[in-house]
N, C-alpha and C positions, 0 to 999 in steps of 0.2 A: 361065868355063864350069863349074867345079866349086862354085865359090858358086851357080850355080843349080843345080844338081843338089842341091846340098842343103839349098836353100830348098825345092824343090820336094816333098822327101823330108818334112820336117818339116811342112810345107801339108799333103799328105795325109793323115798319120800326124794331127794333130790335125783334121784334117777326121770321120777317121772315128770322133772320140770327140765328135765333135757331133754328126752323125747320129742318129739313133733307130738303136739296134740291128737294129729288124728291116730299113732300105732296105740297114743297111750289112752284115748277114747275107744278106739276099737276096741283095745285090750279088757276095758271096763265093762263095755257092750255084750260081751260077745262071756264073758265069766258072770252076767247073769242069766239065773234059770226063771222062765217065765213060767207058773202054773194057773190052773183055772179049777178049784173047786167044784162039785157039781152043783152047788145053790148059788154060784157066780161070783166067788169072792175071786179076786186078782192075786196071784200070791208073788214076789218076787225075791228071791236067792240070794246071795253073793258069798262064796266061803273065801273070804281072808283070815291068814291067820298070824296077825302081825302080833297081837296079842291075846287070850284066853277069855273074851270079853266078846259083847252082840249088842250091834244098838237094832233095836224093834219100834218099825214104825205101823199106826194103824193112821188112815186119811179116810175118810169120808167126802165123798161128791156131794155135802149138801151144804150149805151155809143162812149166811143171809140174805143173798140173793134169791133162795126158794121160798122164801116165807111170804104166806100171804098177808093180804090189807089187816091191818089189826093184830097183826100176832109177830110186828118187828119184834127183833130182837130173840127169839124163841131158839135159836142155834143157840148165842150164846148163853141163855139159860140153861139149857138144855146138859151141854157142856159142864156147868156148875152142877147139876145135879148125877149128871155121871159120877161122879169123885163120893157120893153119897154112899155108895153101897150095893149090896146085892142081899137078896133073900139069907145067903149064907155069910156074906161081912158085912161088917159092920152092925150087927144087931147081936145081943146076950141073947133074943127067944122071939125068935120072928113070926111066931102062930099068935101069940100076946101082943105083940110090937103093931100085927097087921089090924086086928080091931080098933087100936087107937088112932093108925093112921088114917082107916075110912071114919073116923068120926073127925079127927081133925081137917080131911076134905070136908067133909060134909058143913061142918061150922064156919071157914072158910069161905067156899062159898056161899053161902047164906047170909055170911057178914058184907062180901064183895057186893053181893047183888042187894042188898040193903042201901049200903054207900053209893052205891050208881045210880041211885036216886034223887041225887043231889039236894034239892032243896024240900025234896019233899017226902026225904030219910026221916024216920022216927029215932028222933038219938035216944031214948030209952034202948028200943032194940040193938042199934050198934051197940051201946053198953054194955047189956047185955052179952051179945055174941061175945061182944072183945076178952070178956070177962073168961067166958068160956074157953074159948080158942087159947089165951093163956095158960088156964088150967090144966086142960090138955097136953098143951104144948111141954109143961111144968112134968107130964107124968109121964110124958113121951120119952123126956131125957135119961130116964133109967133103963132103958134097954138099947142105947146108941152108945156104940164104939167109935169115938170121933175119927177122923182121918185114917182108916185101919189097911186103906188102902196103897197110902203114902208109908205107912210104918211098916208095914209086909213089904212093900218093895227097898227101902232105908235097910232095914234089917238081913235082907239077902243080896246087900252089897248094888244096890241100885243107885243108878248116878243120871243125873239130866232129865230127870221124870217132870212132863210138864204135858198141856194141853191147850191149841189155840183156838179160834175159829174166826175164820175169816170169810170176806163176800160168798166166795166160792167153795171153800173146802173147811172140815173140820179133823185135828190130826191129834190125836195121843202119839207122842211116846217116851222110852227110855231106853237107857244103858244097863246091861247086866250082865254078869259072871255067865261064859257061853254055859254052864252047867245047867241056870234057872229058865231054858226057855218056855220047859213043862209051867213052870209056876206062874209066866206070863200069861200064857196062853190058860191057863184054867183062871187065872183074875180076869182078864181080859174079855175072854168067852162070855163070863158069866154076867161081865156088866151088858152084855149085849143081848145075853139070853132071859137075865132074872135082874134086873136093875130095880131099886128100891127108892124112889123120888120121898124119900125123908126130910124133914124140917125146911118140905117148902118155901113156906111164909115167912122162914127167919132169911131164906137164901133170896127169897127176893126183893126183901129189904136191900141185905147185902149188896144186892145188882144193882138197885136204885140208888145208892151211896157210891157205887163204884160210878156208876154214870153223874153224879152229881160232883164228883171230886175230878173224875177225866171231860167233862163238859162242860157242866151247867154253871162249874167257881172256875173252870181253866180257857184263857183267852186262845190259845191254841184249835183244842179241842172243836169249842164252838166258832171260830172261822172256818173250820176243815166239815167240820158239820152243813154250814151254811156254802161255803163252796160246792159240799156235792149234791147238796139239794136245789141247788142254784143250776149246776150243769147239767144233770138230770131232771128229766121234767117228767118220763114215764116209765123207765127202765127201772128196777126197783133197787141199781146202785146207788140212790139216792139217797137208802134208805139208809140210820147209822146202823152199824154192828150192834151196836148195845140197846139198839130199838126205842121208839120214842116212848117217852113216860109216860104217857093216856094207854099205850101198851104195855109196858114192862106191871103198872100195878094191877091190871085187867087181865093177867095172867090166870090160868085157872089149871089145876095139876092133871084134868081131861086135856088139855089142851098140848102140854106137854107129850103125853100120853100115844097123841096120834102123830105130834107132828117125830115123834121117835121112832113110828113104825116106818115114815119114808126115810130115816136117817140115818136106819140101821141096813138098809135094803143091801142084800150082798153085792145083785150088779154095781153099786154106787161105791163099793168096800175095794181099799188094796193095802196088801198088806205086806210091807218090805222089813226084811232079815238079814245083815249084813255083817261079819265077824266070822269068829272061829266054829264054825257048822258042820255036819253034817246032813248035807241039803235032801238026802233023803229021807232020811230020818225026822227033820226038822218039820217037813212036806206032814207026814205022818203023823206027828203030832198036830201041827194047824189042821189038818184035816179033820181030829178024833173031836177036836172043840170046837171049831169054828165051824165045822161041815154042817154042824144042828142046827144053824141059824135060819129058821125058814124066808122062802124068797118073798119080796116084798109083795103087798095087795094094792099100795097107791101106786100110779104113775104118774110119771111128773107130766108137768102140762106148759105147754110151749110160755115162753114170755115173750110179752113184747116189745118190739124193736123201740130203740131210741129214735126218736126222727130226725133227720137232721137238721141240726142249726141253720138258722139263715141270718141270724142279727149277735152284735154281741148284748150278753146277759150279764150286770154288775150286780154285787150285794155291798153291804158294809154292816159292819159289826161295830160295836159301840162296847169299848172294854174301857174298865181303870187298868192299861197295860199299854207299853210301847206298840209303836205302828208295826204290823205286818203286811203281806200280801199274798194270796195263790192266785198264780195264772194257771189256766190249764183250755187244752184245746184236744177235741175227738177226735178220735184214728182209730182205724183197727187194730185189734189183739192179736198176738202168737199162734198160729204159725204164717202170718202174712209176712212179709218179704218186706213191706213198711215196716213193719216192728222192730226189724233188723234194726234198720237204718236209724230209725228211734232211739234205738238201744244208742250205735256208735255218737249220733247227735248228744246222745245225753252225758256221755264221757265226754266228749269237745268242751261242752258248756263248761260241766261244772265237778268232773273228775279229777279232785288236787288243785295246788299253788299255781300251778299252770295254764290250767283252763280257761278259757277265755272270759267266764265271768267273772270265776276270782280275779285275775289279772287286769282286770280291764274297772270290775266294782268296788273290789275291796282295796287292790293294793296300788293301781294308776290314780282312779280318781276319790276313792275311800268315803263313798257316797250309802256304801253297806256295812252290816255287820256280818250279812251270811244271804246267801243266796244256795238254792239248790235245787235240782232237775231231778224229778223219775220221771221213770218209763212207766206206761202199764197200773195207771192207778183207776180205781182199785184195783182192781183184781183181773184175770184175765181170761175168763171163761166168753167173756161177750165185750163186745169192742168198748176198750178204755178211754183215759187222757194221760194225754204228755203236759207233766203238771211242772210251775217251777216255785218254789217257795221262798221269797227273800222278807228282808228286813230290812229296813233303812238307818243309816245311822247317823244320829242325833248331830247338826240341825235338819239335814236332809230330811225330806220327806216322801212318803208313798208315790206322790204322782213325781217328784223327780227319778226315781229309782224305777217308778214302770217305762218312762219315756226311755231309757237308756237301756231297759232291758228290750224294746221291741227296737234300739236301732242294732244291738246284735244280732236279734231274730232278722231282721233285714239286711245282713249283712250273710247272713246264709244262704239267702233268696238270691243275691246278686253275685254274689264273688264266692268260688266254688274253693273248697279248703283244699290246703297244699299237703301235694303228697305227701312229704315229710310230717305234716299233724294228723294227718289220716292215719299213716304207718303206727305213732304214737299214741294214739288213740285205740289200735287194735291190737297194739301187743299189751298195753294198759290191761282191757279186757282180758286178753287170751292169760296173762299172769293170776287174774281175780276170779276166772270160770276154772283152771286147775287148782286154784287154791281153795275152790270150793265141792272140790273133792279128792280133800286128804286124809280122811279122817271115816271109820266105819259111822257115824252117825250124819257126816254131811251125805255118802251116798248114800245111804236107806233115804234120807229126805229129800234129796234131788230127783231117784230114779223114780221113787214115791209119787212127788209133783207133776210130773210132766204124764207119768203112767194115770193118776186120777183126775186129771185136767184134760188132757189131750187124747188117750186114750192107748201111749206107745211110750214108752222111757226114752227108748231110742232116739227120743227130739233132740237127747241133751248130749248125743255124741257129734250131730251135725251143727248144731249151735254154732261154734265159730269156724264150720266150713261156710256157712252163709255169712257170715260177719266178713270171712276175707273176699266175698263176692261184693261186698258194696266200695262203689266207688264217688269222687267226690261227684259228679254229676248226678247220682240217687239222690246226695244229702242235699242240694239246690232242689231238688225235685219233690223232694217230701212237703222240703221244708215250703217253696210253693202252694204246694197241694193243699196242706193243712194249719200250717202256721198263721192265719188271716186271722182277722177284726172279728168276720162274722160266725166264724167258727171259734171265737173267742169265751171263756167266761172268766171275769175278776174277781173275786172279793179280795174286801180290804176291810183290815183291823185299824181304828182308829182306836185315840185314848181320848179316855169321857174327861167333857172340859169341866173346870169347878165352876 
């Protein structure tokens, strides 16, 4: 019985890579069920039943691109304190537990707003506070159930249980036994309905360490940092994910607080189910939990436009680390018709052994160690860059490795690519967008993305109907348009001399 289960498993799975893309995108399309909750959550469907298993995705439309002046970084906090708990997990006696957490706010802040006084802080009183806030902190820890929400999902057979957040969107989820989705959806619910922001002050140390080890000690990190601060000048992708440190310690568990009520807001909520279902039934359960969620009270408030480039913008970074470089240049986001062509440009570059930078960087002239192109950075709710990331290899340097990579960039502009690398270029793709949905947790994340970004799943069935629209006269055309000096921005990593 299990040898056919998965013969059956591997029949299909190569069945749908013989297909034509679009019966086997229809196909995809067209077997999900779209609902719409009455307080606005997005819900969407899929019953496969290839095995007895559900991956469950929740996204969030908010990030850090909604955050205001001073409260960078507050998504991915935010995030961290999700995994805290709820009135009912994670706590032995939460009527006890809640008196010590308003005193330990209260001491908190009283100690922040002391410290922000800078020089003219009474360090007796910090002292003091610290003293207390410990103490506290010390008496808090007897009624906290550590991570109880990772062990209740481990314990009923949960697999791939994780949480991101990025510019634009913020996404739980997991795999589970199709039996437990009651059990999701009442953890789930509850962190959205009764969430309990526990052992803030230790969590946002935590944060601070995490950005001190991903930035402030990684030569990476902080070029990519100053890269987008560099190519951003108003737009708040400028800003990091993990929010600058005059922010992250300035934090205050009010602050969290509010910016939670726009983060939960249902219009902003979708919520994709993929696996062995019954979709109505399934409906009726997210309904019984998720329907209480009341609708949101903020609205979000327009942001403003990037303006556009007119000169190019350099930084440089001063690291004890080998040289790198980011180029990157503004274009429009998804679903503009440039995008497309972005996309196919970025496979030409530097998709494989083959690609014109490998080929031409690493293994003709061997001036690199790694070169690399995305599309779409950061993120794609408001118009991006087309970023390229290399590295030069040793003795070569930064400015020989940039000259060589703007004479391919000009070699796009002038001499249009041959049928034959076009062709290979979009089956390239068309292989890597089915292969990216084989599996019940890549489509809950796919139909997921495009449904809380754009507003319709259905972007991700026409995706390489538009990819086989671009022809090589688009790619001279973009590459034209946007590929230029003054539309340019560089940073460069150098290594600090002794």
């Amino acid at each position: 019985m299990k040898q056919n289960k998965i013969f059956v498993l591997i029949f299909f799975t190569a069945l749908s890579f013989c297909l034509p893309f679009e019966t086997f995108a229809l196909d995809l399309e067209q077997r999900v069920i779209r609902s719409k909750l009455k307080n606005g959550i997005t819900v969407l469907m899929m019953e496969r039943h290839i095995s007895p298993t559900v991956s469950l995705f929740i996204r969030h439309r908010i990030g850090a691109v909604d955050e205001k002046p001073g409260e960078t970084g507050a998504a991915h906090m935010l995030e961290h304190m999700m995994f805290k708990g709820t009135k009912t997990i994670g706590t032995k006696d939460y009527a006890a537990e809640k008196i010590l957490l308003e005193a330990i706010e209260e001491t908190g802040t009283a100690l922040d707003k002391e410290r922000n006084k800078g020089q003219k802080a009474d360090a007796k009183t910090i002292e003091k506070l610290s003293a207390r806030l410990r103490k506290l902190q010390d008496e808090h820890k007897k009624y906290v159930i550590p991570n109880e929400i990772d062990r209740i999902y481990t314990q009923n057979g949960g697999l791939d249980m994780n949480a991101s957040t990025g510019q634009d969107v913020t996404t739980y989820h997991v795999s589970l036994p199709a039996n437990k989705i009651e059990l999701w959806a009442r953890i789930e619910s509850d962190r959205l309905l009764n969430p309990v922001f526990r052992e803030f002050y230790t969590e946002r140390e935590v944060v601070m360490e995490e950005r001190r080890q991903r930035v402030d000690t990684n030569p990476e990190g902080k070029l990519y940092e100053e890269f987008m601060n560099t190519a951003y000048k108003v737009h708040p992708y400028k800003n990091p994910i993990l929010g600058w440190p005059e922010d992250i310690m300035n934090y205050r568990p009010a602050t969290m607080k509010r910016f939670f009520e726009k983060y939960r807001a249902p219009e902003n909520t979708v919520i994709a189910v993929v696996g062995a279902i019954n979709p109505k039934e399934t409906l009726k359960l997210i309904e019984k939990y998720f329907g209480q969620i009341p609708a949101a009270k903020q609205k979000d408030t327009p942001l403003p436009p990037e303006p556009k480039q007119t000169q190019e913008r350099r930084a440089e970074v001063i690291f004890d680390a080998n040289p790198a470089m980011i180029i990157g240049y503004h274009k429009p986001n998804f679903p503009a018709f440039d995008d497309y062509v972005f996309d196919v440009m970025e496979t030409i570059l530097s998709q494989g052994r083959t690609s014109r930078f490998y080929n031409v960087l690493l293994t003709q002239m061997q001036i690199a160690t790694s070169v690399n192109v995305y599309n779409g950075l950061p993120a794609a709710r408001y118009p991006n860059l087309f970023t390229i990331f290399a590295r030069p290899r040793h003795p070569h340097t930064n400015d020989e490795l940039e000259e060589v990579i703007y004479k391919e960039i000009d070699k796009l502009k002038t001499k249009q690519v041959t049928a034959q690398e076009l062709t290979k270029a979009k089956n390239q793709m068309r292989m890597k967008f089915i292969g990216s949905l084989d599996s019940n947790s890549k489509i809950a994340s796919i139909i997921s993305y495009y449904e809380v970004i754009f507003g319709d799943y259905k972007y991700f069935s026409d995706y390489l109907k538009n990819i086989d629209k671009i022809t090589a006269e688009d790619i001279r055309r973009v590459a034209n348009t946007y590929l230029n000096k003054e539309n340019r921005t560089v940073a460069v990593l150098k290594k600090k001399e002794e």
